[in-house]
C-alpha positions in Angstrom: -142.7 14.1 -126.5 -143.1 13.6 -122.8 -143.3 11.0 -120.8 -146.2 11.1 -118.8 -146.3 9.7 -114.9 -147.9 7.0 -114.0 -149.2 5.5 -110.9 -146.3 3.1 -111.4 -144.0 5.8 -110.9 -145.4 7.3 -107.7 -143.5 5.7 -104.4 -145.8 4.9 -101.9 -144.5 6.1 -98.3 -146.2 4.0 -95.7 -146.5 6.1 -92.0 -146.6 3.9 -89.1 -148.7 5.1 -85.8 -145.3 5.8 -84.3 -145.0 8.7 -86.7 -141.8 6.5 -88.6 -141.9 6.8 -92.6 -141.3 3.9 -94.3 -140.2 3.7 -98.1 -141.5 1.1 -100.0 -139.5 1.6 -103.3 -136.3 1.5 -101.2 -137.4 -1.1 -98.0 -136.0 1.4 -96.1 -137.3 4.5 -93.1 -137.0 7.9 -94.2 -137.2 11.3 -92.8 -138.9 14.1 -93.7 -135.8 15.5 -95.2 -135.5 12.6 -97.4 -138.9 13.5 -98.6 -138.3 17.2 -98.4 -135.4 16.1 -101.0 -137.7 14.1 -103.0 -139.8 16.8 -103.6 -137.3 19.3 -105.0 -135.9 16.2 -107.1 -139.7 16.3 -108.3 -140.3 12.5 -107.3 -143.5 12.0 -106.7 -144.9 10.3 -103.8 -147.9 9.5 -101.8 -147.8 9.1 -97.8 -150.6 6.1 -96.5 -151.6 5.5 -93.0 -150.1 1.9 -92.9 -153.0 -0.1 -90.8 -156.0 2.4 -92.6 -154.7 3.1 -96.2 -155.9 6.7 -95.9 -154.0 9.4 -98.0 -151.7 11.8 -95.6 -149.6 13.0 -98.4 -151.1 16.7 -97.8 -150.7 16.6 -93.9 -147.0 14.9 -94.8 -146.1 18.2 -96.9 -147.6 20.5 -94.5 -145.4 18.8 -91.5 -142.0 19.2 -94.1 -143.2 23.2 -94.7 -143.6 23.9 -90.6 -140.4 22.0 -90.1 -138.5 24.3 -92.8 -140.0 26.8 -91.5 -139.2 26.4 -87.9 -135.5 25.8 -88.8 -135.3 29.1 -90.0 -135.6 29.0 -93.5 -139.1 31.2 -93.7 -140.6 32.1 -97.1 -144.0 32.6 -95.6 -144.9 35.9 -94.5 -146.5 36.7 -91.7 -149.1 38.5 -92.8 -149.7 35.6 -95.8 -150.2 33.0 -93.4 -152.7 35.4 -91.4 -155.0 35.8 -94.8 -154.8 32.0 -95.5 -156.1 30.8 -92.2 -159.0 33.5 -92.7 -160.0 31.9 -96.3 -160.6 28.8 -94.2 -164.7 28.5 -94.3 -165.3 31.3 -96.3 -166.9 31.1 -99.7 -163.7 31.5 -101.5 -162.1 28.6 -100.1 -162.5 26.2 -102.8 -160.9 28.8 -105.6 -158.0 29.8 -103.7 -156.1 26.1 -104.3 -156.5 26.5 -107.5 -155.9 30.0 -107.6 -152.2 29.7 -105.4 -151.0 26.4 -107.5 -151.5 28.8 -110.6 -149.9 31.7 -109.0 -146.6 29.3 -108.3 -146.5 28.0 -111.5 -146.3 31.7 -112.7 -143.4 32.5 -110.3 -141.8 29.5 -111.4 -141.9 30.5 -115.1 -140.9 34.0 -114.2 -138.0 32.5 -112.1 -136.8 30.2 -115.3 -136.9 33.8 -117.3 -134.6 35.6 -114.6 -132.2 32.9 -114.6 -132.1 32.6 -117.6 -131.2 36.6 -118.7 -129.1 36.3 -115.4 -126.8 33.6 -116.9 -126.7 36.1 -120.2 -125.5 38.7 -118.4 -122.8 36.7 -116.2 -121.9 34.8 -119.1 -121.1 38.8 -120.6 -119.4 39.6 -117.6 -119.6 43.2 -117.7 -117.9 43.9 -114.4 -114.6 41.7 -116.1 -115.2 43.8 -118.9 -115.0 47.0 -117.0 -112.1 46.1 -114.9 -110.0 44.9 -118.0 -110.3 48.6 -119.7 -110.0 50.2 -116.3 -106.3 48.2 -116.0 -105.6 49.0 -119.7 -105.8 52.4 -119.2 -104.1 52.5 -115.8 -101.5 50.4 -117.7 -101.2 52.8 -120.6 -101.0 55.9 -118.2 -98.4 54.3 -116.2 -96.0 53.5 -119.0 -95.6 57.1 -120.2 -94.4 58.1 -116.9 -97.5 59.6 -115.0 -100.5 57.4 -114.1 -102.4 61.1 -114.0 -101.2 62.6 -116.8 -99.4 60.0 -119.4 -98.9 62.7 -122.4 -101.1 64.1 -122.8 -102.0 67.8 -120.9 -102.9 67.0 -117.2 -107.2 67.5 -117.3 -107.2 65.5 -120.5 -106.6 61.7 -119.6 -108.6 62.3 -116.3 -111.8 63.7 -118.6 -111.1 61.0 -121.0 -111.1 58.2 -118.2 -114.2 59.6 -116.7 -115.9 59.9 -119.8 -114.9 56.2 -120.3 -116.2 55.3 -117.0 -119.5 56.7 -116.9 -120.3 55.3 -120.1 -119.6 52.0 -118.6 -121.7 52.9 -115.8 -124.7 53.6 -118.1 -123.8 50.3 -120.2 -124.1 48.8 -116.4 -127.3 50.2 -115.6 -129.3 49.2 -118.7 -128.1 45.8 -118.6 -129.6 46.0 -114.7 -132.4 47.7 -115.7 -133.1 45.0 -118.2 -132.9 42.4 -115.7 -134.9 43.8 -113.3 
């Protein structure tokens, strides 16, 4: 069964008017890189005006977002931040929160699902698999004398290997076309 949180367990980040964050768990000042980490460790926290006691937690996360975002590291379209400012004031704005935590929650999921058949199919290995046939037969060709033509008739080893190859191909394709 799991452990639910409880306010006990929620650090309370104290901001000072000259913009410093200050842990309280720790007694120590923090960036916003430190709580940018915090986040993805899934550590919850809550960000206080120090002299008012008001809640800036959302402003806080909003500041970590334009920072990452600034730096490069852009997840957020264009065109997606465009159609969020509009919602601002119009009568969906109080369904789309909602609407946008459930849609990441689904992506999540569906992220934990593609890892997950990703791993299968590294942990299969098919592109080890392919080049360990590929050397046996250049191996096998090889020791008869001919890499072309081992033994047998010259067209035959080459249809053979082709054969061979293209049904690895199509073994390769499915498992892609699985995953995608």
């Amino acid at each position: 069964m799991a452990a639910s949180r409880s306010d006990d367990d929620v650090v309370i980040i104290k901001k000072y008017a000259n913009r410093r964050l200050y842990d309280t768990e720790s007694s120590s000042y923090i960036t916003l890189e430190r709580l940018a980490e915090m986040v993805r460790q899934k550590r919850q926290f809550k960000v206080i005006d120090a002299k008012t006691g008001d809640d800036l937690t959302r402003g806080v996360l909003t500041q970590i977002i334009m920072e990452e975002e600034a730096r490069g590291t852009t997840m957020l379209p264009v065109n997606f931040l465009r159609q969020l400012i509009s919602m601002y004031g119009d009568q969906m704005q109080a369904v789309v929160p909602q609407y946008l935590e459930a849609s990441l929650d689904q992506l999540q999921r569906n992220q934990s699902k593609f890892r997950e058949a990703l791993a299968g199919a590294l942990a299969a290995n098919p592109f080890a698999e392919m080049a360990r046939r590929n050397m046996e037969m250049f191996t096998a060709a090889a020791a008869k004398g001919n890499p072309l033509t081992g033994a047998m008739g010259a067209d035959e080893p080459r249809r053979t290997e082709l054969d061979e190859l293209k049904a690895q191909l199509a073994a390769l394709q499915e498992k892609l076309d699985k995953l995608s």
